[in-house]
N, CA, C, O and CB atoms as a CASP TS submission, in Angstrom:
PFRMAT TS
TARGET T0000
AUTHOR 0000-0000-0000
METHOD Language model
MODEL 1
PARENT N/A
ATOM      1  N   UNK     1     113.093 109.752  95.727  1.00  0.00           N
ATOM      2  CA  UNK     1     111.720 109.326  95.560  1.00  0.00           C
ATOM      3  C   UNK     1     111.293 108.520  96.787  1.00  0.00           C
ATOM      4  O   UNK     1     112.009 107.651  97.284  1.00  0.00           O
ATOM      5  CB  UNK     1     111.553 108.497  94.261  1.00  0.00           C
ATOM      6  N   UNK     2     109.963 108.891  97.291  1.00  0.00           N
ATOM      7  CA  UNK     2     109.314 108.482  99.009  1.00  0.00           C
ATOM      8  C   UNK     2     108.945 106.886  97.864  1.00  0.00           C
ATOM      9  O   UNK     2     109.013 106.779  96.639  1.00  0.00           O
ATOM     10  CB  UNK     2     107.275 109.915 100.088  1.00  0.00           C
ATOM     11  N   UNK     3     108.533 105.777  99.024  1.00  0.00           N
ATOM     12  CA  UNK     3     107.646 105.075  98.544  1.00  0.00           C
ATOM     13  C   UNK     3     106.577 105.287  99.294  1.00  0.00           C
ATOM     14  O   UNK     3     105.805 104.406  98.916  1.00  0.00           O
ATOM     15  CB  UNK     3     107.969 103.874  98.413  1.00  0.00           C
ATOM     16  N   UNK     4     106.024 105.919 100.145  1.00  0.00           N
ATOM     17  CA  UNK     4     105.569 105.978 101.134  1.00  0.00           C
ATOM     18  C   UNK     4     103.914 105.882 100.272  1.00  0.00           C
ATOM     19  O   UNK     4     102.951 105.181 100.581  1.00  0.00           O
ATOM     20  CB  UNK     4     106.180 107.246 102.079  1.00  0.00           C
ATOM     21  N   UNK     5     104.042 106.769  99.233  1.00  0.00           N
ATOM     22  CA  UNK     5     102.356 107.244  98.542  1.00  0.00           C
ATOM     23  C   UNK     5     102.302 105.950  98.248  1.00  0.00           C
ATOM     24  O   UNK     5     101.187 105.537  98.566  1.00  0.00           O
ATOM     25  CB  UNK     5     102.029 108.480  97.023  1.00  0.00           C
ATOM     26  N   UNK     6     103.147 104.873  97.671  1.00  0.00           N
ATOM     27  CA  UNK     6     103.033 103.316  97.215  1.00  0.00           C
ATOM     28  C   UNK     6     102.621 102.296  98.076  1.00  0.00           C
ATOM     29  O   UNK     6     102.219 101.181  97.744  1.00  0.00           O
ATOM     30  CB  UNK     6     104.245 102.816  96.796  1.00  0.00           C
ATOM     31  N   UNK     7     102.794 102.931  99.662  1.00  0.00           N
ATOM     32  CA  UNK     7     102.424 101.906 100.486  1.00  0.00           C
ATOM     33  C   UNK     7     100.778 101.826 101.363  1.00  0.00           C
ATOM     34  O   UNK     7     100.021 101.001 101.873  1.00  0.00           O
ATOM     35  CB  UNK     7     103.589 101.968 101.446  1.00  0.00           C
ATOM     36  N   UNK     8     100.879 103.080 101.139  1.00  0.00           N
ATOM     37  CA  UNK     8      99.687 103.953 102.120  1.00  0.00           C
ATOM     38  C   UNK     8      98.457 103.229 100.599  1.00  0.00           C
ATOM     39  O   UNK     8      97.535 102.438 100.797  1.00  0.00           O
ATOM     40  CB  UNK     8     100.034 106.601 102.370  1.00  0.00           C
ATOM     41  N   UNK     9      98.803 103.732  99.410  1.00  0.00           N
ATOM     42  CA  UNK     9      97.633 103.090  98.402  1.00  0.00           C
ATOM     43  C   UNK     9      97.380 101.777  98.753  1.00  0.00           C
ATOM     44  O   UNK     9      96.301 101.428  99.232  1.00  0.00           O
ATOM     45  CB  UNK     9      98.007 103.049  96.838  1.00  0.00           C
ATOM     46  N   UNK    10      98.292 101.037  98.548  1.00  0.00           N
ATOM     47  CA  UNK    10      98.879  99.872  98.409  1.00  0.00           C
ATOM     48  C   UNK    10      97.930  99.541 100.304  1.00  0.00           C
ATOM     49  O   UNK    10      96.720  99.335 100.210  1.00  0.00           O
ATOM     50  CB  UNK    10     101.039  99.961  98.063  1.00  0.00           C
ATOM     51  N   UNK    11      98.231  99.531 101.033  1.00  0.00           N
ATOM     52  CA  UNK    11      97.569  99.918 102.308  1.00  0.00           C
ATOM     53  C   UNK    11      95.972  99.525 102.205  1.00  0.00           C
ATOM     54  O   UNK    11      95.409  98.473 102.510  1.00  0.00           O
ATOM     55  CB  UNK    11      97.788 101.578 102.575  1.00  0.00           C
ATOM     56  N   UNK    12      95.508 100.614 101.725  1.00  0.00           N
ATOM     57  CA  UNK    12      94.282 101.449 101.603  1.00  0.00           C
ATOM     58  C   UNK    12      93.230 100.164 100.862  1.00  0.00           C
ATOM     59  O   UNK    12      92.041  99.883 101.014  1.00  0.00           O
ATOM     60  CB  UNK    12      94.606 103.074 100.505  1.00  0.00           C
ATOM     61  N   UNK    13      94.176  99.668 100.135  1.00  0.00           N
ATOM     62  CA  UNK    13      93.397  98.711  99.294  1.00  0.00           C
ATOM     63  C   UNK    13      93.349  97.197  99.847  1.00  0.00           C
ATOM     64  O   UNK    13      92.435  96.414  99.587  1.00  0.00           O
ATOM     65  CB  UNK    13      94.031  98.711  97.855  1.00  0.00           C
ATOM     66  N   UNK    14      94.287  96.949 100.519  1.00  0.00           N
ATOM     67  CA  UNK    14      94.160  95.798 101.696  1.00  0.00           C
ATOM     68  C   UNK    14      93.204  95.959 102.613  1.00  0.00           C
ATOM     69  O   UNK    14      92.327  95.106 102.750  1.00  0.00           O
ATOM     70  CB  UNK    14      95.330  95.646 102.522  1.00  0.00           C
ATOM     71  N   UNK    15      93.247  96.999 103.307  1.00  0.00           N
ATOM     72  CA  UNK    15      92.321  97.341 104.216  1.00  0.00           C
ATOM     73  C   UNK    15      90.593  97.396 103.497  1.00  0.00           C
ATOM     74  O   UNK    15      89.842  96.621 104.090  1.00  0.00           O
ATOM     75  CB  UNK    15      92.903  98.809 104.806  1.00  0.00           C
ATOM     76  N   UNK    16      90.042  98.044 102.555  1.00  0.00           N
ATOM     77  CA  UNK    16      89.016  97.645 102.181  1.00  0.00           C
ATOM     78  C   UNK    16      88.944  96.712 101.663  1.00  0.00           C
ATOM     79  O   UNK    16      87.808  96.272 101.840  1.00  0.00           O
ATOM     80  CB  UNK    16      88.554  98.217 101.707  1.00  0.00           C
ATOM     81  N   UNK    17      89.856  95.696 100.721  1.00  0.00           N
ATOM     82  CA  UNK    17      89.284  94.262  99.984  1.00  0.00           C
ATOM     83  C   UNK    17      88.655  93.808 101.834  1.00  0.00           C
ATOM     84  O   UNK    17      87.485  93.838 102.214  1.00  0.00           O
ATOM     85  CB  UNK    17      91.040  92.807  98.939  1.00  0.00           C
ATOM     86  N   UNK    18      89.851  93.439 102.633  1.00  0.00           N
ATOM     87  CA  UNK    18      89.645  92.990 104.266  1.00  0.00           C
ATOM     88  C   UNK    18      88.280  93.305 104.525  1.00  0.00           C
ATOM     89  O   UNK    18      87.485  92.380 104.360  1.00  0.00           O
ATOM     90  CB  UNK    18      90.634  93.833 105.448  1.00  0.00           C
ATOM     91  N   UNK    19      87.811  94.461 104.913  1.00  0.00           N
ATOM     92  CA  UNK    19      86.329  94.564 105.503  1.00  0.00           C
ATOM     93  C   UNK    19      85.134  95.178 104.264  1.00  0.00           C
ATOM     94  O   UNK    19      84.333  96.029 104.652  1.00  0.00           O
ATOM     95  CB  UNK    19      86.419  95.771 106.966  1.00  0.00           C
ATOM     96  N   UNK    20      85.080  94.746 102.934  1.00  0.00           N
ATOM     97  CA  UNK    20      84.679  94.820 102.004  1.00  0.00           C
ATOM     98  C   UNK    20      84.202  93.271 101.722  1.00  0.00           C
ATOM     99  O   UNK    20      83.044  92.981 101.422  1.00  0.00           O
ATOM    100  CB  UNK    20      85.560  95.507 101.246  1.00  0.00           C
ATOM    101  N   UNK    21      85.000  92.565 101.828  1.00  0.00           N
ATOM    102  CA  UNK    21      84.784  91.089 101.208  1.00  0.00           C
ATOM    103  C   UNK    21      85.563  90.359 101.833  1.00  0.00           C
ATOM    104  O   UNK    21      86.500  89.843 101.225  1.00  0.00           O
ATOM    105  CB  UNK    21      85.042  90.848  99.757  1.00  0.00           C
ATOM    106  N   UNK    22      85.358  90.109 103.331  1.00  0.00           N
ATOM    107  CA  UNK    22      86.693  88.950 104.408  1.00  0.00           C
ATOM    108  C   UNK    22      86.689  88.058 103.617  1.00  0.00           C
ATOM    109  O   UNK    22      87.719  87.927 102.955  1.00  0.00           O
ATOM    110  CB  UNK    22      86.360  88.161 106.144  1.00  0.00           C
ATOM    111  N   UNK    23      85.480  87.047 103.356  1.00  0.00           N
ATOM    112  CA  UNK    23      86.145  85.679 102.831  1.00  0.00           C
ATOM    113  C   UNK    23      86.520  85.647 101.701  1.00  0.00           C
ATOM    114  O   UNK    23      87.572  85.070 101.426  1.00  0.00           O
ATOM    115  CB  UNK    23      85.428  84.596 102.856  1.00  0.00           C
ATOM    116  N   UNK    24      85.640  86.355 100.598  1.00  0.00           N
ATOM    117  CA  UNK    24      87.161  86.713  99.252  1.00  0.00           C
ATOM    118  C   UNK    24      88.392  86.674  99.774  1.00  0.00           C
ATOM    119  O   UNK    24      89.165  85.773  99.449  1.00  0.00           O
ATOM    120  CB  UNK    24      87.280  88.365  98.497  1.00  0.00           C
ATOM    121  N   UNK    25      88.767  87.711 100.713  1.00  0.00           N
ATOM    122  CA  UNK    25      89.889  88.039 100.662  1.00  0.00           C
ATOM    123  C   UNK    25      91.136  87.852 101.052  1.00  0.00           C
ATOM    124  O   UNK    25      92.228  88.312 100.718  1.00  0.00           O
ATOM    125  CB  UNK    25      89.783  88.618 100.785  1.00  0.00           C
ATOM    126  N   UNK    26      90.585  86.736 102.174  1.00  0.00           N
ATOM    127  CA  UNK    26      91.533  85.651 103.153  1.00  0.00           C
ATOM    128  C   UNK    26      91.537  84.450 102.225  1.00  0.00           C
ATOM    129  O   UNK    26      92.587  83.817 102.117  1.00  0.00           O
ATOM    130  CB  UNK    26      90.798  85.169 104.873  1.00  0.00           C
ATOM    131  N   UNK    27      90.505  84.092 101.574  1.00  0.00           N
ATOM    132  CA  UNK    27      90.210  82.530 100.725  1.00  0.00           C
ATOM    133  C   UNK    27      91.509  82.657  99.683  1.00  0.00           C
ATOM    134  O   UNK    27      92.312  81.754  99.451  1.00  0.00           O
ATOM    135  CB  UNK    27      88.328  82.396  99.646  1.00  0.00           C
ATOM    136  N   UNK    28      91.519  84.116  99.066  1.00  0.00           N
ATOM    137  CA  UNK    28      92.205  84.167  97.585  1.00  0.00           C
ATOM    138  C   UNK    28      93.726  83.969  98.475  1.00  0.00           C
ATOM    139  O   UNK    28      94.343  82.935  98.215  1.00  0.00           O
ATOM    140  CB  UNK    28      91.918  85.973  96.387  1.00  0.00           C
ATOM    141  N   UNK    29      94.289  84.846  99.424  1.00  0.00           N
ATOM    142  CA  UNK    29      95.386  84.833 100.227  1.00  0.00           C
ATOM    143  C   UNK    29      96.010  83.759 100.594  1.00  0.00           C
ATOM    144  O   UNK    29      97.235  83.668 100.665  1.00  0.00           O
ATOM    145  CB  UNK    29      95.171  85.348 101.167  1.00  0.00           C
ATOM    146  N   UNK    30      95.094  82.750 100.886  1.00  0.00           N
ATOM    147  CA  UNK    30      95.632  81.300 101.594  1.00  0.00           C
ATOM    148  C   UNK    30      95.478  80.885  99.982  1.00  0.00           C
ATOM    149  O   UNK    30      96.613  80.694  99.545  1.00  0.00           O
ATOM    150  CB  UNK    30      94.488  80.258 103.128  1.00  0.00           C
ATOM    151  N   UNK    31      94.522  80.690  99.002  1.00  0.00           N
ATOM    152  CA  UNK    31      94.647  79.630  97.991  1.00  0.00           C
ATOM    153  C   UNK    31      96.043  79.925  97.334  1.00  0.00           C
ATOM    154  O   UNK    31      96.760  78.938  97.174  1.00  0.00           O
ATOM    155  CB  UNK    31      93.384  79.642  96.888  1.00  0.00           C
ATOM    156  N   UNK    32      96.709  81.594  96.784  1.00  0.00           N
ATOM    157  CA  UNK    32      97.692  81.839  96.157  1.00  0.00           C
ATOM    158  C   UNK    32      98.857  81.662  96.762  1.00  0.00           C
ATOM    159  O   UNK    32      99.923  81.654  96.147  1.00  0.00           O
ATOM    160  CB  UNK    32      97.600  82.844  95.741  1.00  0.00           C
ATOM    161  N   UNK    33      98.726  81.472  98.298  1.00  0.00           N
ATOM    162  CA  UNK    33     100.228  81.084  99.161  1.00  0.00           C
ATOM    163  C   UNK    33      99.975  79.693  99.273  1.00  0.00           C
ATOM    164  O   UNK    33     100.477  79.201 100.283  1.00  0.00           O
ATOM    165  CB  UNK    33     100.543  81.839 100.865  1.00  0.00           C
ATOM    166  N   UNK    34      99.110  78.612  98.266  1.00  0.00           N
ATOM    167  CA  UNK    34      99.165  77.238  98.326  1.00  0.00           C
ATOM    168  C   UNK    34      98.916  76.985  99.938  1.00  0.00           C
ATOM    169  O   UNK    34      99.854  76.590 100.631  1.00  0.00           O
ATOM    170  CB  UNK    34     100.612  76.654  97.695  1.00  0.00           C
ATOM    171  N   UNK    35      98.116  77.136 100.287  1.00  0.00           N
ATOM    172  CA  UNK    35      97.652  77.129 101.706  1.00  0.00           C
ATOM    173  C   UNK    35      96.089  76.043 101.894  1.00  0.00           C
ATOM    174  O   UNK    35      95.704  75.261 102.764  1.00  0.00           O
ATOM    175  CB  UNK    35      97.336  78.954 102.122  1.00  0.00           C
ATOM    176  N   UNK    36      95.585  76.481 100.694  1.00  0.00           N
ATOM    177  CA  UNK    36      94.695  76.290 100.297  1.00  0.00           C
ATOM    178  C   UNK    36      94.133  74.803  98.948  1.00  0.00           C
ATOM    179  O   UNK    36      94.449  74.998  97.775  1.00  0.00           O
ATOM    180  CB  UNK    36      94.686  77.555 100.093  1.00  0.00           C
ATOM    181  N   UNK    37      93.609  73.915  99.192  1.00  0.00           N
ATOM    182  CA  UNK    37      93.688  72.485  98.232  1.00  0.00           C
ATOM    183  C   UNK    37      92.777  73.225  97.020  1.00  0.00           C
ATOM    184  O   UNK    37      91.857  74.013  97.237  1.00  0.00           O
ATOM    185  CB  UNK    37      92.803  70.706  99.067  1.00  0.00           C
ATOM    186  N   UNK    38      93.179  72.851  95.889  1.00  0.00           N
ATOM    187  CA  UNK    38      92.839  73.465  94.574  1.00  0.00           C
ATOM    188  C   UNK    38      91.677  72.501  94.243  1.00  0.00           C
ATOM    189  O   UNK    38      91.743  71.326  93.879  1.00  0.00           O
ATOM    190  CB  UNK    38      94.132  73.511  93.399  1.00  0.00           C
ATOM    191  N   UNK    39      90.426  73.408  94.491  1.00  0.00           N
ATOM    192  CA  UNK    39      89.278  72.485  93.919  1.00  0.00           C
ATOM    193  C   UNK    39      87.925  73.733  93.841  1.00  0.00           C
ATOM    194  O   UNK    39      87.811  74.817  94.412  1.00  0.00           O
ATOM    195  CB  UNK    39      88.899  70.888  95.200  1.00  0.00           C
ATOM    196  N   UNK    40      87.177  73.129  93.033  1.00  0.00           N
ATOM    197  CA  UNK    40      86.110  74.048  92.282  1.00  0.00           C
ATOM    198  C   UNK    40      85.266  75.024  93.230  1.00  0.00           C
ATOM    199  O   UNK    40      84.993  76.202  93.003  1.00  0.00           O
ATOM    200  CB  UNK    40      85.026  73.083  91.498  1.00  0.00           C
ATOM    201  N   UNK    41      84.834  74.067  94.616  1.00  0.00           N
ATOM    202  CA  UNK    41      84.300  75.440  95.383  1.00  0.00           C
ATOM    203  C   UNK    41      85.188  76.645  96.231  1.00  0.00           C
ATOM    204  O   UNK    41      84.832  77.783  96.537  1.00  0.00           O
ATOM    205  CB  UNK    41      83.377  74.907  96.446  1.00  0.00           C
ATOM    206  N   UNK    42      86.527  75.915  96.495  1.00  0.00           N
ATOM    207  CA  UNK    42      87.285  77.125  96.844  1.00  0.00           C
ATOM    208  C   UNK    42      87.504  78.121  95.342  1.00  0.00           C
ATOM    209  O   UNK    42      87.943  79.270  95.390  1.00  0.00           O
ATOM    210  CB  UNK    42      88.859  76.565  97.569  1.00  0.00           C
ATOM    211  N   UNK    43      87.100  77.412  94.034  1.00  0.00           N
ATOM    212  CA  UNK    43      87.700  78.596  93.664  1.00  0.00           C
ATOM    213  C   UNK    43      86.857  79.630  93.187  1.00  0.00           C
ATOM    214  O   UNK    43      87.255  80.462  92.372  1.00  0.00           O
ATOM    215  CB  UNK    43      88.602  78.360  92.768  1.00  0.00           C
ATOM    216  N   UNK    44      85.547  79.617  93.724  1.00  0.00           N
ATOM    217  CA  UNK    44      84.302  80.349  93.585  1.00  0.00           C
ATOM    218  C   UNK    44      85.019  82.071  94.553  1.00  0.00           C
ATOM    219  O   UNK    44      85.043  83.262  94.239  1.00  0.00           O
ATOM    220  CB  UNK    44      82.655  79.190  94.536  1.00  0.00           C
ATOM    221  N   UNK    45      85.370  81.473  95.470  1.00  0.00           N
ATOM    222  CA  UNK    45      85.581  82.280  96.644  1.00  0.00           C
ATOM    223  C   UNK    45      86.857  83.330  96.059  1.00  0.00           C
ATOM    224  O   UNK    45      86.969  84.516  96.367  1.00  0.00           O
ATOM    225  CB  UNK    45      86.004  81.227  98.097  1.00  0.00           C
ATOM    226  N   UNK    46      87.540  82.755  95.373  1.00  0.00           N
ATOM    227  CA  UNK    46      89.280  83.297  94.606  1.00  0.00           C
ATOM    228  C   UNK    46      88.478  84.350  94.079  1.00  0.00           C
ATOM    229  O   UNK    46      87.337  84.141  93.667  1.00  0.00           O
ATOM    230  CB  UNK    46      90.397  82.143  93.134  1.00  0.00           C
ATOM    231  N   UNK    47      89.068  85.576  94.070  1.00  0.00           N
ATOM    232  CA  UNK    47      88.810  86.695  93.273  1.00  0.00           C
ATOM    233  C   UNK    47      90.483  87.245  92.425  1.00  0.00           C
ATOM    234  O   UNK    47      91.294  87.812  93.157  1.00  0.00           O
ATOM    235  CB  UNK    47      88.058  87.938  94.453  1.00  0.00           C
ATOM    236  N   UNK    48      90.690  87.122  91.594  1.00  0.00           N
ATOM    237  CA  UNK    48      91.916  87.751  90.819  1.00  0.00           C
ATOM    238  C   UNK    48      92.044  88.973  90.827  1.00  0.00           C
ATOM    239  O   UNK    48      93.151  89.479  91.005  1.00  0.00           O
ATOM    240  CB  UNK    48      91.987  87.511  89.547  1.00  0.00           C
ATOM    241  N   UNK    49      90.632  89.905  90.585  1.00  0.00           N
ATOM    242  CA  UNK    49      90.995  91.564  91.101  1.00  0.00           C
ATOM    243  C   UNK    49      91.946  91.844  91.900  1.00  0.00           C
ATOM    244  O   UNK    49      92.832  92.675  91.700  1.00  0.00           O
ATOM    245  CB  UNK    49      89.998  92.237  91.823  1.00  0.00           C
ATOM    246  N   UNK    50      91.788  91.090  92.939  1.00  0.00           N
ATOM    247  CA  UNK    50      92.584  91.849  95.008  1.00  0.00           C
ATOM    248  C   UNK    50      94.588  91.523  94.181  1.00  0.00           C
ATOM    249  O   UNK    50      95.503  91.922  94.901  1.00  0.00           O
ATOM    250  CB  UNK    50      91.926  89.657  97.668  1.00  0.00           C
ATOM    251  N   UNK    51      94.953  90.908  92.918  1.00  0.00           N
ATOM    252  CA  UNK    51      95.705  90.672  92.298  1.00  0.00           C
ATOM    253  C   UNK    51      96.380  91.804  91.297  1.00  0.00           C
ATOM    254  O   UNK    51      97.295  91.534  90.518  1.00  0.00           O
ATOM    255  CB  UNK    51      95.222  89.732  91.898  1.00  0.00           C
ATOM    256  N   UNK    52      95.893  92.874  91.416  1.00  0.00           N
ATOM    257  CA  UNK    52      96.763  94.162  90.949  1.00  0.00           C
ATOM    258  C   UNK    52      97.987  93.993  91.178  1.00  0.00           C
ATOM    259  O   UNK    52      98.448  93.483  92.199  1.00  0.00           O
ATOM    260  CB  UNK    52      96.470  95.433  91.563  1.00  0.00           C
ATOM    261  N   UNK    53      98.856  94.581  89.863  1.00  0.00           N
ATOM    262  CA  UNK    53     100.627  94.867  90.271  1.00  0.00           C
ATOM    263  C   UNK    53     101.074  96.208  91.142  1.00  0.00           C
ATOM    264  O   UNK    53     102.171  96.445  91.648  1.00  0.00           O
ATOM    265  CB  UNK    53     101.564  95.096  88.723  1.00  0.00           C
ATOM    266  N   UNK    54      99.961  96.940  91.148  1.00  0.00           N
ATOM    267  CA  UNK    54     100.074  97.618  92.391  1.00  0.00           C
ATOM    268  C   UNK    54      99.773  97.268  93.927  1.00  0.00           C
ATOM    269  O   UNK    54     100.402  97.810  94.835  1.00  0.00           O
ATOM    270  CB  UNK    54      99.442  98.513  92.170  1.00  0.00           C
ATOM    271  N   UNK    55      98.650  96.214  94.175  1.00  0.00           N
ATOM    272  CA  UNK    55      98.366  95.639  95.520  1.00  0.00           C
ATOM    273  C   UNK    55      99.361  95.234  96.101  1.00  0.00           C
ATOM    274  O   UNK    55      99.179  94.039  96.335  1.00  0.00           O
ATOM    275  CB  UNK    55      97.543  94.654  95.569  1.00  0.00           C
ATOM    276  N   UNK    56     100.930  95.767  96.704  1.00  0.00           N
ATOM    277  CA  UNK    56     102.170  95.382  97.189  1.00  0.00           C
ATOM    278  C   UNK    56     101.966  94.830  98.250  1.00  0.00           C
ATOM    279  O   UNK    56     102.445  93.716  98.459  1.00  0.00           O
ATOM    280  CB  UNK    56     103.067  96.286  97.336  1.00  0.00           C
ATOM    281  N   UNK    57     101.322  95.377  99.036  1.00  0.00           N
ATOM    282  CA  UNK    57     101.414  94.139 100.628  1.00  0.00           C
ATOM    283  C   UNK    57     100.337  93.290 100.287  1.00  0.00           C
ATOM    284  O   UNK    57      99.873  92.789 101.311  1.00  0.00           O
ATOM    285  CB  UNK    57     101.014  94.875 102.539  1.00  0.00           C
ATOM    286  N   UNK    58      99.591  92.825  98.977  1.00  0.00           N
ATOM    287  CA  UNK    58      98.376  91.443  99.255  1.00  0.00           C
ATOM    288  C   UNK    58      99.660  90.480  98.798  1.00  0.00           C
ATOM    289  O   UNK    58      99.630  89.314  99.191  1.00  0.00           O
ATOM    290  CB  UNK    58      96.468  91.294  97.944  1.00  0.00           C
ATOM    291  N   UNK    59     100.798  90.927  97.975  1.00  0.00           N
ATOM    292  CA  UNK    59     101.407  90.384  97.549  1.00  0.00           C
ATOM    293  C   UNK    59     102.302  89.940  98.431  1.00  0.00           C
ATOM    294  O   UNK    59     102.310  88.719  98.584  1.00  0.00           O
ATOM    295  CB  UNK    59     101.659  90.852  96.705  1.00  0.00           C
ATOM    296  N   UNK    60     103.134  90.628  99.120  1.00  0.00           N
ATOM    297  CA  UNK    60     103.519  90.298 100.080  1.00  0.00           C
ATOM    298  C   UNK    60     103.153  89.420 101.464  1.00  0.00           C
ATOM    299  O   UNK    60     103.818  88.724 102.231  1.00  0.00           O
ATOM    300  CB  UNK    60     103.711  91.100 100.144  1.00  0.00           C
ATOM    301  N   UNK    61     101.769  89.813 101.381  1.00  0.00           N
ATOM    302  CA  UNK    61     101.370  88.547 102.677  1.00  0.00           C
ATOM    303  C   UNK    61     101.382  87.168 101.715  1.00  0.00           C
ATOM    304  O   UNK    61     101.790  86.105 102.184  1.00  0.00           O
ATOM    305  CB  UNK    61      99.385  88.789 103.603  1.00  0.00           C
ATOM    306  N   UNK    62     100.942  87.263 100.445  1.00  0.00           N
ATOM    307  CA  UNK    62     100.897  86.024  99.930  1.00  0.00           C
ATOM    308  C   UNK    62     102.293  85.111  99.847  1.00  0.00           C
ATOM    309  O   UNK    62     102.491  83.899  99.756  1.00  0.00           O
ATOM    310  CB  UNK    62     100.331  86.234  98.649  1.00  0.00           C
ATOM    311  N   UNK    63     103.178  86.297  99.925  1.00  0.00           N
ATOM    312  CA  UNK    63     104.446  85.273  99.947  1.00  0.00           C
ATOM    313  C   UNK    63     104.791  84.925 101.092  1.00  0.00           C
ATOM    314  O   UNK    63     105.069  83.730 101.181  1.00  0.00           O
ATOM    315  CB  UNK    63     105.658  85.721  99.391  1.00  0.00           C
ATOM    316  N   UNK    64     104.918  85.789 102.416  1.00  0.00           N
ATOM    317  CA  UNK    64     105.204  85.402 103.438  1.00  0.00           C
ATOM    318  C   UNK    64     104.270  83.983 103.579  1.00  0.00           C
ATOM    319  O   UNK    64     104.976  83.032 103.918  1.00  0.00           O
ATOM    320  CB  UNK    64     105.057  86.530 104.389  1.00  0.00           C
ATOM    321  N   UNK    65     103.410  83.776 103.467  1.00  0.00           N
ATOM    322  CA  UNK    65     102.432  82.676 103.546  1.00  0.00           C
ATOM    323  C   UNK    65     103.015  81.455 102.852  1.00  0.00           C
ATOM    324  O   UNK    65     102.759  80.311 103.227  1.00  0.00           O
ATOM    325  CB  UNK    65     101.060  83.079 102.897  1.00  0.00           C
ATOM    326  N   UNK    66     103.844  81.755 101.780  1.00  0.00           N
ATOM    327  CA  UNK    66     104.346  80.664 101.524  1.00  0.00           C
ATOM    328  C   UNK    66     105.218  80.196 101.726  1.00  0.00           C
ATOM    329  O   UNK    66     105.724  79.347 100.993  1.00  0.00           O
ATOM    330  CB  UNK    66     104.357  80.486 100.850  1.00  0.00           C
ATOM    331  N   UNK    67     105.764  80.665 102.976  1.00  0.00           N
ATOM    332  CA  UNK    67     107.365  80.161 103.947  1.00  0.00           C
ATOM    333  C   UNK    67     106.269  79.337 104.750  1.00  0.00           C
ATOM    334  O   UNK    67     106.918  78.293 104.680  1.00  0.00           O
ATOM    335  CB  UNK    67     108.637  81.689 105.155  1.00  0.00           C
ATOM    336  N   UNK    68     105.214  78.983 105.407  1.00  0.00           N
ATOM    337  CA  UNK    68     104.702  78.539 105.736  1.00  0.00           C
ATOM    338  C   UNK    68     104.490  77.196 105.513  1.00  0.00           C
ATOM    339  O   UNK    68     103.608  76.599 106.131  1.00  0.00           O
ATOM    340  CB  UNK    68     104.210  79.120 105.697  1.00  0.00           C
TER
END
């Protein structure tokens, strides 16, 4: 079994949240890798959608972010 169709989706959907909605989509990235101070107007900006168990690399940048 490829993962390849898992990454390219998975891909596809980073790439449009990115030039669909930048500051959604960097705001939610830094707030979930704790990057970000937890307070009411950042969390206007948080969207939970870009949070699919399929979205594998939003997930992944979010963790790398939290070696940070």
């Amino acid at each position: 079994m490829t993962f390849l169709p898992f990454l390219v989706r998975s891909l596809v959907r980073l790439l449009t949240a990115l030039v669909a909605q930048p500051a959604a989509s960097v705001t939610t990235l830094l707030y979930y890798s704790d990057l970000l101070p937890r307070n009411l107007n950042l969390e206007r900006l948080v969207r939970t959608e870009f949070l699919d168990r399929e979205n594998y690399l939003f997930h992944f940048l979010i963790n790398i972010l939290r070696c940070f």
